[in-house]
C-alpha positions in Angstrom: 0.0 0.0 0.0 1.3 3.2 -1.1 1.6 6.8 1.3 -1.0 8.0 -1.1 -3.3 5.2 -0.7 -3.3 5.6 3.0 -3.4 9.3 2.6 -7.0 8.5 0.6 -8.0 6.0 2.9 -7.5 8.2 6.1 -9.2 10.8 4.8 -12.0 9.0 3.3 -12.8 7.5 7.1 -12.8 10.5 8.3 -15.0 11.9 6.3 -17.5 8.6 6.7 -17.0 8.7 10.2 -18.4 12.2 10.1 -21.6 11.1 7.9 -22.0 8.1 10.0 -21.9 10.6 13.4 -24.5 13.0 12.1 -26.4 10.1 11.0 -26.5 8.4 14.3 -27.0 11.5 16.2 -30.4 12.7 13.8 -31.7 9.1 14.7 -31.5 8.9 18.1 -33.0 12.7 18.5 -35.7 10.9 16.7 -35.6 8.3 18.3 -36.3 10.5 21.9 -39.1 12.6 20.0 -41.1 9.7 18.6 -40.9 7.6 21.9 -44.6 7.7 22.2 -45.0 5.8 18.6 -44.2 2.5 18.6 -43.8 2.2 15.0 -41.7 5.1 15.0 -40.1 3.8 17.4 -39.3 0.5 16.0 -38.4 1.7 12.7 -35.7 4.2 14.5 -34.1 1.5 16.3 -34.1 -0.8 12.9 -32.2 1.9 11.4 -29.7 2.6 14.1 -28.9 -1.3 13.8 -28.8 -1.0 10.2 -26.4 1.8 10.2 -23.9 0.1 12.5 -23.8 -3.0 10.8 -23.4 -0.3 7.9 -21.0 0.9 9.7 -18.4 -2.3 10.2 -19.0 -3.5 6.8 -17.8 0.5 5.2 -14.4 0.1 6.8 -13.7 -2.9 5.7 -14.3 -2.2 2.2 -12.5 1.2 2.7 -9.1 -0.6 4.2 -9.5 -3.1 1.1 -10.2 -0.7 -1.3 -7.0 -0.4 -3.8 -6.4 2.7 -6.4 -4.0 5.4 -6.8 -6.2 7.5 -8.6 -8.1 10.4 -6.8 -11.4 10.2 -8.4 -11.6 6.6 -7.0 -11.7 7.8 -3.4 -14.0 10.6 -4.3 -16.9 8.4 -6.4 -16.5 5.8 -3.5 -17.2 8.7 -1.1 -20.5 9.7 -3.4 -21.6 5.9 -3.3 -20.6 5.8 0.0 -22.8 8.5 0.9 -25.6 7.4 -1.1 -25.7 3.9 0.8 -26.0 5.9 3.9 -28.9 8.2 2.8 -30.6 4.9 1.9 -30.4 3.4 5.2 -31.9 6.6 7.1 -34.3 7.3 4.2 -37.6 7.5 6.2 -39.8 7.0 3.4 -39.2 3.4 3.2 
């Protein structure tokens, strides 16, 4: 592994762990608020679950992720971000 695929790997984890912090904190605000729903309720805790199995599986495929190209790292951060919108999407 090269300096500047560690570089890009760093930095795209840190930017994930962000997104996957502001996720986790919007949820469990939610999570507080809709305490009186059960469904609501329910669903929030699916997600949470869903977004820290999310969560292990994301740096996996980060740490094994292999390119020396920039764009790489960014279109993985775009998809990246995209799985994660999925998984708190509360239209589902």
């Amino acid at each position: 592994m090269t300096q500047q695929e560690i570089f890009y790997k760093l930095l795209i984890a840190n930017v994930v762990g962000w997104y996957l912090d502001d996720a986790r904190i919007q949820l469990h605000r939610e999570l507080y608020s809709m305490g009186d729903d059960p469904i609501l309720l329910k669903r929030r805790f699916r997600m949470l679950s869903q977004l820290a199995n999310y969560e292990s599986q994301i740096y996996k495929k980060i740490y094994n992720f292999s390119s020396n190209n920039p764009s790489d790292y960014t279109d993985t951060l775009i998809q990246i971000k995209d799985e994660l919108l999925h998984i708190i999407n509360k239209n589902g």
